[in-house]
C-alpha positions in Angstrom: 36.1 62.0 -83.9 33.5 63.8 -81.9 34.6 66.3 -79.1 33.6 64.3 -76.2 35.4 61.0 -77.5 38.6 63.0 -77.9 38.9 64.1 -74.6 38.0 61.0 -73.6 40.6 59.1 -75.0 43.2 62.1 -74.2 42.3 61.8 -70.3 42.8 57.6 -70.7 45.9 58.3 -72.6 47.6 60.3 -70.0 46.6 58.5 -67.1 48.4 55.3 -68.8 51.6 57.2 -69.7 51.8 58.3 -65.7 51.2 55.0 -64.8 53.4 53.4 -67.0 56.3 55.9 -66.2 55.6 55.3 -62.2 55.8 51.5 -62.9 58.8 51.9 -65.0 60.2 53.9 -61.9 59.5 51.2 -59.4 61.2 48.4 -61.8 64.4 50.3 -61.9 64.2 51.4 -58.4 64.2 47.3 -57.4 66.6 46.9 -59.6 69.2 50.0 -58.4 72.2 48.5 -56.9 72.7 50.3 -53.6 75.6 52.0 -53.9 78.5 51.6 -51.2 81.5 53.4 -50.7 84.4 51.1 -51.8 86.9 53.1 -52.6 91.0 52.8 -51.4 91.5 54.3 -47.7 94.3 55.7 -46.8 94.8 56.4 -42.9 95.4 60.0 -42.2 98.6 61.6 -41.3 100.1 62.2 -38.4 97.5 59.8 -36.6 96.7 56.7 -35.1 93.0 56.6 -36.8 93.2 53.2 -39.1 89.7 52.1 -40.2 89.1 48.6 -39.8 87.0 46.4 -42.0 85.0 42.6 -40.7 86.1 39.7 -41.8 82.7 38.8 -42.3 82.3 42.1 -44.3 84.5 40.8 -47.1 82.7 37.0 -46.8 86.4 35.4 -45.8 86.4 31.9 -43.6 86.3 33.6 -40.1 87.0 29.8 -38.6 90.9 29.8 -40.5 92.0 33.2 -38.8 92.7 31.1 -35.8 94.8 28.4 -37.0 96.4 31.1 -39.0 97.2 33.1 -36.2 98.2 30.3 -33.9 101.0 29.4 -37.3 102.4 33.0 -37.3 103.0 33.0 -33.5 104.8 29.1 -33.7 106.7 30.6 -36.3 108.1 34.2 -34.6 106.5 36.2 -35.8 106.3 39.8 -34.2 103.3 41.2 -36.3 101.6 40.3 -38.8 98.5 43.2 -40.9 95.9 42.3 -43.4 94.9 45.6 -45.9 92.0 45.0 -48.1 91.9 48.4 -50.2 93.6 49.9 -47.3 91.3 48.9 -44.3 92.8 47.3 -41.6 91.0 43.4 -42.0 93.4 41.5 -39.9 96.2 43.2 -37.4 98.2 41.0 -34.6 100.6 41.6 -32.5 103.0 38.4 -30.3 105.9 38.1 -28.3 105.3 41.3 -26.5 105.7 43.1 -29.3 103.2 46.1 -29.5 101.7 48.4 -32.3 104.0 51.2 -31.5 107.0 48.6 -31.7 109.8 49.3 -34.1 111.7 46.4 -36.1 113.7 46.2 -38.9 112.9 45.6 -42.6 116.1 44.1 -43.5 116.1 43.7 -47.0 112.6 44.5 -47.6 113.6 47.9 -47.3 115.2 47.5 -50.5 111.9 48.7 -51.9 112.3 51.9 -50.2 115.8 53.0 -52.1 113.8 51.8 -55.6 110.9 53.9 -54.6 112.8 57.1 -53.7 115.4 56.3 -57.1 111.7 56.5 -58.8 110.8 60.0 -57.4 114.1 61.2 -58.2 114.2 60.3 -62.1 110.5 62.2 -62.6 112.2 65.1 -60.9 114.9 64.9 -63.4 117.6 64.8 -60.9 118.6 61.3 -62.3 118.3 58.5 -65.5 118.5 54.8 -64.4 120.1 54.6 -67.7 123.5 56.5 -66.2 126.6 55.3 -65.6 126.9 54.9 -61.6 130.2 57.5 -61.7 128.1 60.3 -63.4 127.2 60.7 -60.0 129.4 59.7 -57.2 132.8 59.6 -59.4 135.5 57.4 -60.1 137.1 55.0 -58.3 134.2 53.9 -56.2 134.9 50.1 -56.7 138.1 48.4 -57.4 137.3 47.7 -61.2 139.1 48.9 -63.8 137.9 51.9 -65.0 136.7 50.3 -68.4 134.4 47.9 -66.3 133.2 50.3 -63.6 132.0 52.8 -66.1 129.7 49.9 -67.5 127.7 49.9 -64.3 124.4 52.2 -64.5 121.9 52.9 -62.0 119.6 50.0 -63.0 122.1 47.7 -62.6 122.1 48.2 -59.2 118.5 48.0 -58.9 118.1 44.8 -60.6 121.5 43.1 -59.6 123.6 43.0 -62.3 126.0 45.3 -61.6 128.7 42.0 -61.8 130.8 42.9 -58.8 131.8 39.7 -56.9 128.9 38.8 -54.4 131.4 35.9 -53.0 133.3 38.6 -50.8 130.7 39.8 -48.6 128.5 42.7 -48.2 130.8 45.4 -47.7 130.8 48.3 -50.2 133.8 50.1 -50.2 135.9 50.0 -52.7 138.2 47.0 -51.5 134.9 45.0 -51.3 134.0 45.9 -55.2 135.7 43.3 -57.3 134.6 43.2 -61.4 133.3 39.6 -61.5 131.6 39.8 -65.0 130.4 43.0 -67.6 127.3 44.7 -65.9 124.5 43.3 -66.7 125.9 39.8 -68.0 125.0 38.0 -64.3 122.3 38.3 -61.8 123.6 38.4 -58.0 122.3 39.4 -54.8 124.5 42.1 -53.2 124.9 45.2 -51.1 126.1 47.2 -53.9 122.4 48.9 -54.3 123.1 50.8 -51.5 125.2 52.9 -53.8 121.8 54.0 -55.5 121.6 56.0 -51.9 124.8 58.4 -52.7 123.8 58.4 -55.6 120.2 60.3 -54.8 122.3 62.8 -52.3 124.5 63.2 -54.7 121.8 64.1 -57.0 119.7 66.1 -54.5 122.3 68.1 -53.2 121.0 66.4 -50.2 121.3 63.4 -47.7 119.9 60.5 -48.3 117.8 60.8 -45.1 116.4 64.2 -45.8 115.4 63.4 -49.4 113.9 60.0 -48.6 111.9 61.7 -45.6 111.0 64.8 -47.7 109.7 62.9 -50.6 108.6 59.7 -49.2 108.3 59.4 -45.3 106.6 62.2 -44.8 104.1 61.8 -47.6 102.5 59.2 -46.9 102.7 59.3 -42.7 105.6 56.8 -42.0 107.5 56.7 -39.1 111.4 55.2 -38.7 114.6 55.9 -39.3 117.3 54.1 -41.7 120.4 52.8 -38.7 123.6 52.4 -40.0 125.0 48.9 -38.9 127.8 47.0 -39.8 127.9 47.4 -43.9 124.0 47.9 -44.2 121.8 50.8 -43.7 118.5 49.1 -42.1 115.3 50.7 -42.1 113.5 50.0 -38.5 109.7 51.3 -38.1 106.5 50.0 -36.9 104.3 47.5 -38.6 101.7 50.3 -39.8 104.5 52.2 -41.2 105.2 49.3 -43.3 102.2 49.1 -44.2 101.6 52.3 -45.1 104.3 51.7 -47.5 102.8 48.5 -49.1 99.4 50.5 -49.2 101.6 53.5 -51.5 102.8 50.7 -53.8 99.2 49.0 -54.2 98.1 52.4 -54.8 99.7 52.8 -58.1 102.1 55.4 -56.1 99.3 57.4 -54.9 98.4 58.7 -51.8 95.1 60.4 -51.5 95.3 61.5 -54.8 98.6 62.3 -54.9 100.7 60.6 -57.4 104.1 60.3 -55.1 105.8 57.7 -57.3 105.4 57.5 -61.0 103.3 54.9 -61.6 104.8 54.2 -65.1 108.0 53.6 -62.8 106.4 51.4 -60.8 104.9 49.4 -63.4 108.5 49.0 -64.9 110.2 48.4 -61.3 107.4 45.1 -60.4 108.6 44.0 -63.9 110.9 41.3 -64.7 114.2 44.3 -64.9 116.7 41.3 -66.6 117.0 38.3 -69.0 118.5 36.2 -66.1 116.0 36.1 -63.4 112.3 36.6 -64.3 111.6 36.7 -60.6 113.0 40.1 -59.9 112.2 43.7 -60.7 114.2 46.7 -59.8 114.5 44.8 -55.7 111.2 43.8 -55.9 110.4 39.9 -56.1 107.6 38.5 -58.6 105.6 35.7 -58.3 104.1 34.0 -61.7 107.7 33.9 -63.5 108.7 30.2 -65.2 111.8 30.3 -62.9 113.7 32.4 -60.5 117.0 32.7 -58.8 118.2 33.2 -54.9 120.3 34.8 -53.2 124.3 33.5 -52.8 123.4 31.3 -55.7 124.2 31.0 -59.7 121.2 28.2 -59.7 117.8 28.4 -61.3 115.0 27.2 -60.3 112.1 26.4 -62.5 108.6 27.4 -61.5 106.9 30.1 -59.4 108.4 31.8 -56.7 105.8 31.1 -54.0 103.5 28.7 -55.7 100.6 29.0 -53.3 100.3 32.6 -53.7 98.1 34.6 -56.3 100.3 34.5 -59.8 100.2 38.3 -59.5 102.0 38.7 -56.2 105.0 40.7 -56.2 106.6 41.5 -52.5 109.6 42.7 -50.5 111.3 39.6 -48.6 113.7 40.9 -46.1 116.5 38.4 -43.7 114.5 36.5 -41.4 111.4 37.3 -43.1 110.4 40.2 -43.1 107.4 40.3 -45.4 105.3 42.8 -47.9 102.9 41.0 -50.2 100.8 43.2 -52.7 98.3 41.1 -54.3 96.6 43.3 -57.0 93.7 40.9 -58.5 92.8 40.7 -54.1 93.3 44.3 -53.8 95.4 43.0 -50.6 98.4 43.9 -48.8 100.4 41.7 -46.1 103.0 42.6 -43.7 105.0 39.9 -41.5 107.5 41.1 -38.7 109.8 38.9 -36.6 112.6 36.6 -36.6 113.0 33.9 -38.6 110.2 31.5 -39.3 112.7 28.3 -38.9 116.3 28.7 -39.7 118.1 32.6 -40.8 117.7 33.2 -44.3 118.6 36.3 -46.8 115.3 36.3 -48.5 112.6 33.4 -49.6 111.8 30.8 -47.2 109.4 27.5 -47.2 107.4 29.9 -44.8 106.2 32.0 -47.4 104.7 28.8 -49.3 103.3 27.2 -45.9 102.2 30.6 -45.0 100.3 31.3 -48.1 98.3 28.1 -47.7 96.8 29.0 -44.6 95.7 32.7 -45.9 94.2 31.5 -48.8 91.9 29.2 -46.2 91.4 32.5 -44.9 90.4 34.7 -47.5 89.2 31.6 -50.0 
């Protein structure tokens, strides 16, 4: 090839291959996604800031909030929050009932003591799998020894310690009758409350100090657990609550901070027991073939709340008193107030009527 024709085709070469690359960059710059930041929020501490995020934002049915809204208030409700990855989508307040408004969880706050038990066994102050008595002694039912000394920690998380549930909710040891072998029967009962002592006994601590040093103050709660007849109640504001759901959705984390194991928590929104697929260590899961209820031996076949996603699992507290996680919807759902129709320990038709109009919503 003669001197001029090389160059000549060199030049032509190079101007194609810049061409080409340009082009090339164009395509894949049309093509880039932009990127937005999507990521879990988690309020800040020690502050009111809550970042909010549209309806419209998330393409939800902005003509059902409305009739949803107009439901929750006909049905007493108090409050009522919509997370979505931790962004405030929905947040309502009725009755006079305000933002800075404490109520109680009932047994909602259930999910609290399994939480805190959590913390406690990765610090290796504690094993589920230990007998109760380990901890708090002998003698704190009215078993025989032989039966107490079956009872373990998990047992009271997932109800089958087998005390008698048919004498109240009292926990002394007068209102601790042996009913059945641990872990022979499922029944809804007050007993877990011993998991409490047995964290302060376990702590060197009280219960309210470790639960606020571990968990409340981690994660920017607010509350305080009040002692009344046999029951020790948590009362805070909605967004405390919600903070709380948000931990759990989390995978136990809290701005990176792993606060719960979440191998624990994994195991504790798990069927815990052979006898009621609906129920974890106090936490209630939806998708199961059957469940059981409260102050009752009967099961009941199909899902817990059938209108709700099959991955639901949630707190249900007296009166309903509501947290819904929703994991596939990356949602979490509070409800405060008094009972939606008549006084109930746990699961109501209001969940299931509820759940219907929020799927409008966010369907």
């Amino acid at each position: 090839m003669n001197r001029p024709l090389f160059f000549a085709t060199l030049f032509f070469l190079v101007l194609f291959l810049n061409c080409s690359s340009e082009a090339v960059d164009e395509i894949l710059e049309e093509e880039r996604p932009t990127i937005v930041d999507d990521s879990l929020y988690f309020p800040p501490l020690n502050s009111s800031t809550w970042e909010t995020k549209a309806i419209a934002e998330l393409n939800w049915n902005t003509d059902q909030l409305q009739p949803l809204l107009t439901y929750l208030e006909e049905k007493n409700t108090k409050s009522f929050v919509i997370l979505h990855k931790g962004k405030i989508v929905v947040e309502n307040y009725f009755d006079e009932h305000t933002e800075s408004s404490p109520w109680y969880w009932a047994s909602a706050g259930k999910t609290l003591t399994t939480a805190v038990a959590g913390i406690a066994q990765e610090e290796n102050l504690l094993n589920l799998n230990d007998r109760v008595s380990d901890y708090i002694g002998n003698n704190w039912t009215s078993a025989a020894l032989e039966k107490e000394n079956l009872i373990t920690c998990q047992n009271l998380l997932s109800m089958t310690s087998g005390l008698d549930d048919g004498l109240g909710s009292g926990i002394s040891p007068s209102d601790l009758e042996y009913l059945s072998d641990a872990g022979s029967r499922w029944a809804y009962h007050g007993v877990f409350l011993k998991m409490q002592d047995v964290i302060a006994a376990a702590s060197n601590q009280s219960w309210d100090s470790y639960f606020e040093t571990k968990l409340k103050n981690r994660i920017g709660m607010t509350g305080a657990w009040i002692q009344t007849d046999n029951a020790n109640v948590y009362w805070s504001t909605t967004r405390s609550m919600a903070r709380f759901g948000l931990l759990i959705a989390a995978n136990g984390t809290w701005n990176d901070e792993q606060i719960i194991p979440e191998s624990f928590l994994n195991e504790a929104t798990s069927t815990s027991q052979n006898i009621n697929e609906a129920y974890g260590y106090l936490w209630w899961l939806n998708g199961k073939t059957s469940y059981r209820l409260p102050q009752t031996q009967l099961e009941f076949s199909g899902e817990l709340v059938p209108n709700a996603p099959q991955d639901m699992y949630c707190a249900l507290g007296k009166n309903d008193q509501k947290i819904y996680i929703v994991p596939s919807k990356n949602l979490v759902i509070i409800r405060m107030g008094n009972a939606a129709d008549n006084a109930n320990f746990a699961l109501s038709d209001f969940d299931n009527v509820l759940w219907e109009k929020i799927n409008l919503l966010i369907n």
